[in-house]
C-alpha positions in Angstrom: -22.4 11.1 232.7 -24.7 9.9 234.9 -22.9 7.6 236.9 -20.8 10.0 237.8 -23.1 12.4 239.0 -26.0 10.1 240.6 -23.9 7.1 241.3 -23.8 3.6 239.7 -26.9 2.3 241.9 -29.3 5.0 241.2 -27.8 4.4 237.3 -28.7 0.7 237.3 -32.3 1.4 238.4 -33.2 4.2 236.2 -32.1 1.9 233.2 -34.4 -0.6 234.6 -37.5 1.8 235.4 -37.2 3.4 232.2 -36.8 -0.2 230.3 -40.0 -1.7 232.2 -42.1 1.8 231.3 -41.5 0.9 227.9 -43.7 -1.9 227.6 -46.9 0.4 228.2 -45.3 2.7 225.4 -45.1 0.0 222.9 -48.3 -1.1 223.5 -50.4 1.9 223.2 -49.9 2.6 218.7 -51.5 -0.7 218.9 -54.7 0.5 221.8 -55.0 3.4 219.7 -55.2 1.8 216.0 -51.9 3.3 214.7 -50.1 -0.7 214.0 -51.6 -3.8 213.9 -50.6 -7.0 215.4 -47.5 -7.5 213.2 -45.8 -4.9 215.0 -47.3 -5.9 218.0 -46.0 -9.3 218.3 -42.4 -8.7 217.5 -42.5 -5.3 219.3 -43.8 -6.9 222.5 -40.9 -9.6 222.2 -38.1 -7.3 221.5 -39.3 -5.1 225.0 -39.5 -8.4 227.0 -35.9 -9.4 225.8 -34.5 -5.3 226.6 -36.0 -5.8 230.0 -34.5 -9.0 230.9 -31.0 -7.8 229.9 -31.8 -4.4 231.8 -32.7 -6.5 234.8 -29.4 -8.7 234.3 -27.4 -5.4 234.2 -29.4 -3.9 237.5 -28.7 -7.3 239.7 -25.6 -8.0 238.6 -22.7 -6.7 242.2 -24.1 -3.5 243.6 -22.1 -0.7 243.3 -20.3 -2.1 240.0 -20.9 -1.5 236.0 -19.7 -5.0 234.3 -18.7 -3.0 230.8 -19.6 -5.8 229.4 -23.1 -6.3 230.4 -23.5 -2.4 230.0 -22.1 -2.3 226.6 -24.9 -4.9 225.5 -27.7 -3.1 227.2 -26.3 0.0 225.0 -26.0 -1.8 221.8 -29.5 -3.4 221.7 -31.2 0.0 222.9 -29.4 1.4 219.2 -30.7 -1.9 217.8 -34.1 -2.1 219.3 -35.3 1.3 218.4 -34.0 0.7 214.9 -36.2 -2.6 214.9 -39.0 -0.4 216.3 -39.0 1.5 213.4 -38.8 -1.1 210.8 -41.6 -2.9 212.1 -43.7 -0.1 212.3 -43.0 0.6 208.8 -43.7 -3.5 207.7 -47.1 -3.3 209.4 -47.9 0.0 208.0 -46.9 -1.7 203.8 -48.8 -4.8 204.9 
């Protein structure tokens, strides 16, 4: 919906501000003594790697979605905040 309203430009960099002000989000349960350095860890590596493919999908032709490139950033958002999750849970058994 967006792209249609907004335009793909603006599109492209709101999925890369909102990827990069994640990294400050999954940092703070571990600031505030909620998980411990097993979630931290993976957590911090699975935000790196969602950044770098948002980055890839923002620089990639302006004015232009590659579907393929989108479809990947969409699918690893489903998969990263299921992976969140999990490892939350894993440091919270351990």
């Amino acid at each position: 919906m967006m792209p249609l309203t907004h335009g793909i430009e603006k599109t492209k960099a709101y999925i890369l501000i909102y990827s990069l002000l994640m990294l400050p989000v999954i940092i703070l349960p571990y600031v505030i003594t909620f998980s411990g350095l097993i979630y931290l860890i993976p957590a911090m590596t699975l935000t790196i790697y969602y950044n770098f493919i948002c980055y890839d999908l923002y620089k990639h032709k302006k004015n232009k979605f590659v579907l393929k490139k989108a479809k990947k950033v969409f699918g690893y958002s489903i998969l990263y905040l299921f992976l969140i999750f999990v490892l939350f849970l894993i440091d919270n058994l351990i």
